[in-house]
C-alpha positions in Angstrom: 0.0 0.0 0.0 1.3 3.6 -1.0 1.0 6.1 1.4 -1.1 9.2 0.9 0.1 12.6 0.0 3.7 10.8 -1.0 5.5 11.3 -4.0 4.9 7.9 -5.1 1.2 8.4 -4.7 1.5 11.2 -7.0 3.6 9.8 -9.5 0.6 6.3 -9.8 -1.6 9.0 -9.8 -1.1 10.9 -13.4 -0.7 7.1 -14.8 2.7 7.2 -16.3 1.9 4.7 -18.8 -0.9 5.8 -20.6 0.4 9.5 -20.2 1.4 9.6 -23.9 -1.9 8.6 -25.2 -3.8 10.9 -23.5 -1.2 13.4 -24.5 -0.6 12.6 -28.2 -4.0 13.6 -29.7 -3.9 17.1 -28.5 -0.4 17.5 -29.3 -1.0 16.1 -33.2 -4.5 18.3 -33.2 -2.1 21.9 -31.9 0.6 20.7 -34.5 -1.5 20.0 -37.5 -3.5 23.6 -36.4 -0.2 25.3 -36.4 0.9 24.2 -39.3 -2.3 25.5 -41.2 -2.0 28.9 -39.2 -5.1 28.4 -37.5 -3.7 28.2 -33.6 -3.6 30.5 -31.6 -2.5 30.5 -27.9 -4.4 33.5 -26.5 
């Protein structure tokens, strides 16, 4: 058992290995917007 409020209980908690698919289609979507000059980070 992990401990609350520890780093390790933190580090479970943002699911390091499906991190990169969660990340991946927003990062491909801002890319392909950016390279059609539609994105804008106001």
């Amino acid at each position: 058992m992990v401990k609350q409020n520890s780093w390790k209980a933190w580090l479970l908690a943002s699911r390091p290995k499906t991190l990169t698919a969660a990340c991946m289609p927003v990062a491909s979507a801002s890319a392909l917007a950016w390279s059609d000059g539609k994105f804008k980070a106001d």
